[in-house]
C-alpha positions in Angstrom: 0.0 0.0 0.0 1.4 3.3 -1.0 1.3 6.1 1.9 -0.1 9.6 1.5 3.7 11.0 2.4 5.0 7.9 -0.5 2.9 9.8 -3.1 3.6 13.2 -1.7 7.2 12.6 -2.5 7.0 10.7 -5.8 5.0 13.8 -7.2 7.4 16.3 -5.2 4.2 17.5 -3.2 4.9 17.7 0.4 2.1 19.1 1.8 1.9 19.4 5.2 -0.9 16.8 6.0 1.2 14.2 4.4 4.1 15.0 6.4 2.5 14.7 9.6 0.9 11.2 8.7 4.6 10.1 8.4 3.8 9.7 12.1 1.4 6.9 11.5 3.2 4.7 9.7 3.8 1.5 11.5 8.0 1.4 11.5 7.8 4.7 12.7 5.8 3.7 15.0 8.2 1.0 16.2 11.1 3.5 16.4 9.6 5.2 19.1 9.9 2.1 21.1 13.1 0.9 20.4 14.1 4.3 20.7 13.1 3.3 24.6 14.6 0.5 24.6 18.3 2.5 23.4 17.4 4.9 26.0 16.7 2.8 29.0 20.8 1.4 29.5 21.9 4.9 29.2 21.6 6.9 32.7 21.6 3.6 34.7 25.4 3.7 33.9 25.8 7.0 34.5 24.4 9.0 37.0 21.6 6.8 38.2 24.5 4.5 39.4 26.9 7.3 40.8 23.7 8.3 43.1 23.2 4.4 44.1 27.5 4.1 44.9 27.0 7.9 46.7 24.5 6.5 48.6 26.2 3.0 49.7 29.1 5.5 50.8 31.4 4.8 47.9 34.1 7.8 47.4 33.6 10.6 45.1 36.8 9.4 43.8 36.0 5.9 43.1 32.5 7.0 41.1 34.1 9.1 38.9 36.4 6.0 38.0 33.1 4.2 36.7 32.1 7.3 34.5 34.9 5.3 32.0 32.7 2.6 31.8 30.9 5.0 29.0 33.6 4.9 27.0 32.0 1.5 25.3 29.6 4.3 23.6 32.3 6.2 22.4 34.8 3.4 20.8 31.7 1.2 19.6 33.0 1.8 15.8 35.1 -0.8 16.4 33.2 -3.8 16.8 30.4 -2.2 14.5 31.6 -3.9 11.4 30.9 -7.5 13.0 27.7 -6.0 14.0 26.9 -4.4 9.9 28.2 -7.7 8.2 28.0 -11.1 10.5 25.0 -12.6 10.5 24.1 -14.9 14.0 24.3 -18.3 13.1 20.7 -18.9 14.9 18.8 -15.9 15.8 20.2 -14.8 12.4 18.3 -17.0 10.6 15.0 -16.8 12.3 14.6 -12.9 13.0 17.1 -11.3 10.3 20.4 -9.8 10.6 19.7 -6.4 12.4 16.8 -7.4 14.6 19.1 -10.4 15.5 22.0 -8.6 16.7 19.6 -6.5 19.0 17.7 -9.1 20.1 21.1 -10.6 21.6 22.2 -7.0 23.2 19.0 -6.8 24.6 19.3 -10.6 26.4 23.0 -8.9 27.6 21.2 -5.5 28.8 18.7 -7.6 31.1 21.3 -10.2 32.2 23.7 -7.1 33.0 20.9 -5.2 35.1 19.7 -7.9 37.0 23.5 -9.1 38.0 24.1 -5.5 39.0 20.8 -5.8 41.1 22.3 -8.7 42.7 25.9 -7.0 43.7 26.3 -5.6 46.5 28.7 -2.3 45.8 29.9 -2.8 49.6 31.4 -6.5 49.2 32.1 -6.5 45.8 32.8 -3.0 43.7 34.6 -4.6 40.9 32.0 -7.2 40.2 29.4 -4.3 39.8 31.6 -2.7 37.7 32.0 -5.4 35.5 28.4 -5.9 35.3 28.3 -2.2 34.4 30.8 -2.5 31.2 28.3 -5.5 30.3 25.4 -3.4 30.1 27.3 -0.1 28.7 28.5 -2.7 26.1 25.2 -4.3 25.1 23.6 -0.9 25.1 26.4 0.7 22.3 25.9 -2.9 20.0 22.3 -2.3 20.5 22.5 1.3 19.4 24.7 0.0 16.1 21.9 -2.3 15.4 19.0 -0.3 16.0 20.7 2.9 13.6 21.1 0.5 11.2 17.8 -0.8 11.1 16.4 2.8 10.9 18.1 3.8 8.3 17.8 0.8 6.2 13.6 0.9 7.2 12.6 3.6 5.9 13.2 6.0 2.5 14.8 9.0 3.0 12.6 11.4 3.3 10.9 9.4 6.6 13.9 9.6 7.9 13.1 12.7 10.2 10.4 11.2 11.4 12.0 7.8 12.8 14.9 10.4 13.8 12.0 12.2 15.5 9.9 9.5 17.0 13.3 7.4 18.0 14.0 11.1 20.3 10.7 11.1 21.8 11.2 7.0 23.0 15.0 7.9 24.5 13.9 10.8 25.9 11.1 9.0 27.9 13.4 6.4 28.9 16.1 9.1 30.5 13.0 10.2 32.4 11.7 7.1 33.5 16.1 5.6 34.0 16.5 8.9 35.8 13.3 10.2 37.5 11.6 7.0 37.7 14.8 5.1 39.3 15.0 8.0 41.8 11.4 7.6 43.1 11.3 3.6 42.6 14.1 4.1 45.3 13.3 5.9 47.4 10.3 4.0 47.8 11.9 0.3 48.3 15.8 -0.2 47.3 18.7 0.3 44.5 18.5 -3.6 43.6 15.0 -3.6 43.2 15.0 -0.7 41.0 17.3 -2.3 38.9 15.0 -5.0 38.3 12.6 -3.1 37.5 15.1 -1.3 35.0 16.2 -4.9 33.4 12.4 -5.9 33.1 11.6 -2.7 30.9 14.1 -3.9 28.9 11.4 -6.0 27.7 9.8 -3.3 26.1 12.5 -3.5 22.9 12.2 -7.0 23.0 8.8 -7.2 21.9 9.1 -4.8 19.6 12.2 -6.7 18.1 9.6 -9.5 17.4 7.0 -7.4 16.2 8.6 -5.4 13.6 9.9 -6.4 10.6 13.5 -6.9 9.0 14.5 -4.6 6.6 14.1 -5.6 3.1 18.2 -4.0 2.5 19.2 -6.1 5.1 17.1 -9.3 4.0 19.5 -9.0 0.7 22.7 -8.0 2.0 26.1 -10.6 1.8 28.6 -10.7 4.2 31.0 -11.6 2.1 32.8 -8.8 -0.2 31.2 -8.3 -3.7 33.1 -4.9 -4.8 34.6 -5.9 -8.0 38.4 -4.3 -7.0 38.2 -6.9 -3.5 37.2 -9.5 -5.9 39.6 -9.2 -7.8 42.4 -8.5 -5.1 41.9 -11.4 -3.3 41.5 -13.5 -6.6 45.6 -12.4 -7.3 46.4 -13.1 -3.2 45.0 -16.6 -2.6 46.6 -17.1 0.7 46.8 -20.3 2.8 45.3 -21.7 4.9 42.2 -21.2 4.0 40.8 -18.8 7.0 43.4 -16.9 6.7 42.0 -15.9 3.1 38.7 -15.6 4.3 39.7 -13.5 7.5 41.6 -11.2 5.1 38.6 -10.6 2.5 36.5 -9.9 5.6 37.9 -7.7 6.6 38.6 -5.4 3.4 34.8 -5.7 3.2 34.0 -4.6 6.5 35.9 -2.2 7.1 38.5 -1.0 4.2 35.0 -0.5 2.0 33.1 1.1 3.8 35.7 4.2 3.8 36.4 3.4 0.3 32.9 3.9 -0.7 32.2 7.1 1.2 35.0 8.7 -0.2 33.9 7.2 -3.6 30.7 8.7 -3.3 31.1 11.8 -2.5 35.0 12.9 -3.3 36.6 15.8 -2.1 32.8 16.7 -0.8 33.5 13.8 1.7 36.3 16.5 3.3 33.7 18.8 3.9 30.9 16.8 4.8 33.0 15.0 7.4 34.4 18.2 8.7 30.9 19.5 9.0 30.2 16.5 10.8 32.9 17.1 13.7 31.3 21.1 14.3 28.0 20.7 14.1 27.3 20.0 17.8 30.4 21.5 19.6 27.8 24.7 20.1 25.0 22.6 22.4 27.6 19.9 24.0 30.6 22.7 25.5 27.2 24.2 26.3 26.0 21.6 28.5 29.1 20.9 30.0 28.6 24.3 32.4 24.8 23.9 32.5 24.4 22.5 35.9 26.8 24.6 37.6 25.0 27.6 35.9 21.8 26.8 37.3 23.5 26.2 40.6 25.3 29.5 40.3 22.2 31.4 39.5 20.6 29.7 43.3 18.2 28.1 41.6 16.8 24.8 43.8 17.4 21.5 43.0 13.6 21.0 42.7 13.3 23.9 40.3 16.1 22.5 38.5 14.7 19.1 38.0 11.4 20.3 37.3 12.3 23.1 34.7 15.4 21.7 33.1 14.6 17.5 33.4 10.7 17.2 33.0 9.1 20.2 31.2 12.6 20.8 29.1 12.5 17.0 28.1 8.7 18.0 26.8 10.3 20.9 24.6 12.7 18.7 23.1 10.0 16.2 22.3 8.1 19.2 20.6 10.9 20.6 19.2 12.4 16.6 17.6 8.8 16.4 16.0 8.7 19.6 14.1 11.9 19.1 12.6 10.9 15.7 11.7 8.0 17.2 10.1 10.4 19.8 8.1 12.5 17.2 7.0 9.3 15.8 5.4 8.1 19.1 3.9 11.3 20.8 3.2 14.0 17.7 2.6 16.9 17.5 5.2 19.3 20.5 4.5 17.2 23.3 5.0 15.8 22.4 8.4 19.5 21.3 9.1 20.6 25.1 8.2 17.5 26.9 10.4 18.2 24.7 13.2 22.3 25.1 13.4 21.1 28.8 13.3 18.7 28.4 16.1 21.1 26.5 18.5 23.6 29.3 18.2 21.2 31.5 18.9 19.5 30.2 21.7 22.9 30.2 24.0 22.4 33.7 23.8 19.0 33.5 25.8 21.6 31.8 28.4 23.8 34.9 28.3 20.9 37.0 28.8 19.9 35.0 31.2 23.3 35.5 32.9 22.7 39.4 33.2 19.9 39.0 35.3 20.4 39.6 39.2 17.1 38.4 40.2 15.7 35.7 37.5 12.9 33.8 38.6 11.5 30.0 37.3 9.5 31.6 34.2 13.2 33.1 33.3 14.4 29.7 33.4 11.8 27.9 31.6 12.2 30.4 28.8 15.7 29.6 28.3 15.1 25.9 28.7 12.3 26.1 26.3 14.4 28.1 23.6 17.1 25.5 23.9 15.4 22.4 24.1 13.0 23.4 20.8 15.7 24.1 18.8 17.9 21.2 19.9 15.2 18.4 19.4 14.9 20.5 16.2 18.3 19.8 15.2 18.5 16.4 16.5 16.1 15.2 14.3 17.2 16.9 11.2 21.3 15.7 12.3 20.1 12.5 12.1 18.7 12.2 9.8 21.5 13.8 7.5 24.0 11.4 9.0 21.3 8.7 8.1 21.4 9.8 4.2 25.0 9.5 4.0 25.3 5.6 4.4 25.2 2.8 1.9 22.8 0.2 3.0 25.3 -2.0 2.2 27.8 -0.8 5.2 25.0 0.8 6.9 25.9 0.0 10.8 29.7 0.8 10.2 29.9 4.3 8.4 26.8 5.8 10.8 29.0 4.1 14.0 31.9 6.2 12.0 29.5 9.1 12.0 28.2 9.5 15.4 31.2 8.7 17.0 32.9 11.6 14.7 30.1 14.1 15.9 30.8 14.3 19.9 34.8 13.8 19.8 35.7 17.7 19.1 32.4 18.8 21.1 33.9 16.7 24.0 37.5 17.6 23.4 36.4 21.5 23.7 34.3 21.3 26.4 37.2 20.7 28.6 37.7 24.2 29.0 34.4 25.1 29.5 35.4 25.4 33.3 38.6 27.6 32.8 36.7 29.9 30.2 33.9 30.8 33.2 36.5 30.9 35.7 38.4 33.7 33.6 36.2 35.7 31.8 32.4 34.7 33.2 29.1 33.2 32.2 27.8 36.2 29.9 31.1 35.7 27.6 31.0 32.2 27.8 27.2 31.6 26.4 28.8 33.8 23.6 31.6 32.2 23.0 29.5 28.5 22.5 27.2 30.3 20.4 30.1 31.1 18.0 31.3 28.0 18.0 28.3 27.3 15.8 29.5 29.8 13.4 31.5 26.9 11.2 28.6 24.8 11.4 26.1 27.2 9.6 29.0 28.1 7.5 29.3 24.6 6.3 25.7 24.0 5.5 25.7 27.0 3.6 28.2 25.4 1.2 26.7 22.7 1.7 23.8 23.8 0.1 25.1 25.4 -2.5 26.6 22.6 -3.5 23.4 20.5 -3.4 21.8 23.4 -5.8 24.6 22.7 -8.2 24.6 19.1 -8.2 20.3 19.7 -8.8 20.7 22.2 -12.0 23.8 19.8 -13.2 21.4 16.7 -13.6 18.3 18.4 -14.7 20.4 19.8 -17.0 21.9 16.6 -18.5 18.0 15.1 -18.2 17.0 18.1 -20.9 20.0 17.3 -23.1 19.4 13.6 -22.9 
């Protein structure tokens, strides 16, 4: 059956009623819940379990040691070649490739979160933290799987939307990780809210089961079929026999993958990837000072919670879905462009914020509200930019490549958030993040520019021809 927003974009009609019954379709649907399910692992290795260690009187020193556990989400490009091109012998078989390989991180999420509801952090800290790497490391395979089956799901013009409606799932999984852990313990114990946590983990389970394997995925080899690897290992028959075999894997796992982006896109790739690395140093050096901000300004922890946690998770929710629903209408780059200008803009509603000597909780939610919009905004539009670059044939690999690329400089820079309030104040640091966005909007300029010129070549050669 062919959608209203399948017609809308085979006549190049995107009205507006077809792009919000993108919504409806049943795979983005789904998203939303394995979206959830990506969500759910994330905080309970983080600073759900620093509050349970505080708590059991562990030093300060000794949780800030387990923040490294996250580093599995950070180095996960590495084992997502196995992920983009093995297929499980069993589960394999019987559910697909990428709906196998989450189905098996999700059996290692729920045996990770029960075992760490079963250590005691007193008796046995390096046992939890153990447990903890297990999790952090079925949760980033998980997260290669489920990006790959997005992207491979859907055409391209949906893919706002599942960006969209996989925000709203995560986002209501920090809350109910975060939040929800908090009040589940307060009420009975850490352990048991943990198994609570791993039995949620149910949730992406089912949908697992329920949705359906995507039809790139369905026809994708694991072996190499480039006709240059072909032919390379054809002139290097090497012995034994694995050792050939090891050898082609590899050049189609993860030599081609680079060799096709770069194929694809030429010295654009430069660019692209460069525009990659900048495009969220603005919102992450931002949120490296945010908490200390809100502290500085004597705001509560209540207010804090309430203003920046529940109703600013809301705004991003809002503001993921209306991007989703300009990708739809308006194709990827133009909502990319508004919201790259809209995030730099917005940290100068925190500077302004910063001026004030009195600012009450309607202050606050203002700010929270400009930010929030325009980063679910951006989210949704980022990923699904990052989601058009791929090859369904290396899908899980370059998007790993990707998101990995896209928090490295952001991270590397915020490392001086700290020093750059200490020295010169909150006012001139909100404005210094908001022109670190300046490259980014920059870059999409060119970038579409570029697009335009590419569009007028090939309409060009379709007259002639």
């Amino acid at each position: 059956m062919t959608s209203n927003s399948d017609v809308a974009e085979a006549t190049g009609k995107r009205d507006w009623r077809a792009a919000l019954e993108v919504y409806g379709q049943p795979r983005v649907i789904g998203m939303a819940f394995l979206g959830f399910s990506s969500g759910l692992p994330f905080l309970l290795v983080f600073s759900t379990l620093s509050a349970w260690l505080a708590q059991e009187g562990v030093s300060k020193t000794t949780v800030g040691f387990f923040s490294w556990i996250g580093v599995m989400y950070s180095i996960k490009f590495f084992w997502a070649p196995v992920v983009d091109r093995f297929p499980l012998p069993v589960l394999g078989r019987l559910l697909g490739r990428r709906r196998a390989w989450m189905l098996l991180a999700q059996c290692g999420l729920m045996g990770g979160l029960i075992a760490m509801a079963l250590t005691d952090p007193t008796a046995d800290l390096a046992t939890l933290a153990w447990f903890g790497l297990l999790v952090a490391f079925s949760s980033a395979t998980q997260d290669v799987a489920i990006d790959a089956w997005r992207i491979e799901a859907v055409v391209e013009s949906v893919q706002g939307a599942m960006a969209a409606s996989y925000q709203a799932g995560y986002r209501i999984a920090l809350l109910t990780a975060g939040a929800g852990a908090f009040y589940i313990a307060s009420g009975t114990s850490w352990p048991f809210t943990y198994f609570v946590m791993a039995g949620l983990v149910g949730v992406g389970m089912v949908t697992v089961l329920l949705v359906a394997e995507p039809d790139a995925s369905k026809t994708a080899s694991s072996q190499p079929q480039e006709d240059w690897v072909v032919e390379h290992l054809r002139r290097h028959d090497f012995s034994p026999a694995w050792l050939h075999a090891a050898y082609g894997w590899v050049l189609g796992a993860v030599v081609c993958p680079l060799v096709d982006f770069f194929a694809r896109y030429g010295k654009q790739a430069l660019i692209i990837l460069l525009f990659v690395s900048v495009f969220r140093i603005t919102d992450i050096t931002l949120g490296v000072m945010a908490n200390p901000f809100y502290l500085d300004m004597e705001y509560t922890l209540a207010e804090i919670a309430s203003v920046t946690k529940v109703f600013g998770i809301l705004m991003t929710l809002g503001g993921a879905a209306l991007g989703g629903v300009l990708v739809v209408r308006y194709g990827i780059l133009r909502p990319l462009l508004a919201s790259a200008i809209l995030a730099a803009l917005t940290n100068l509603v925190f500077a302004w914020l910063a001026t004030q000597d009195d600012p009450g909780t309607l202050s606050l939610a203002l700010t929270v509200s400009a930010d929030n919009l325009s980063g679910g905004m951006a989210g949704s539009a980022f990923i699904a930019y990052l989601s058009s670059l791929t090859n369904t044939a290396y899908t899980a690999t370059q998007y790993a490549l990707f998101s990995s690329l896209m928090t490295l400089p952001g991270k590397f820079i915020g490392g001086f958030s700290g020093w750059v309030v200490d020295n010169f104040g909150y006012v001139w640091f909100f404005s210094y993040t908001a022109m670190a966005g300046i490259p980014a909007v920059l870059l999409i300029v060119w970038l579409l520019y570029h697009d335009r010129r590419q569009r007028k070549a090939s309409e060009q050669e379709e007259h002639a021809s």
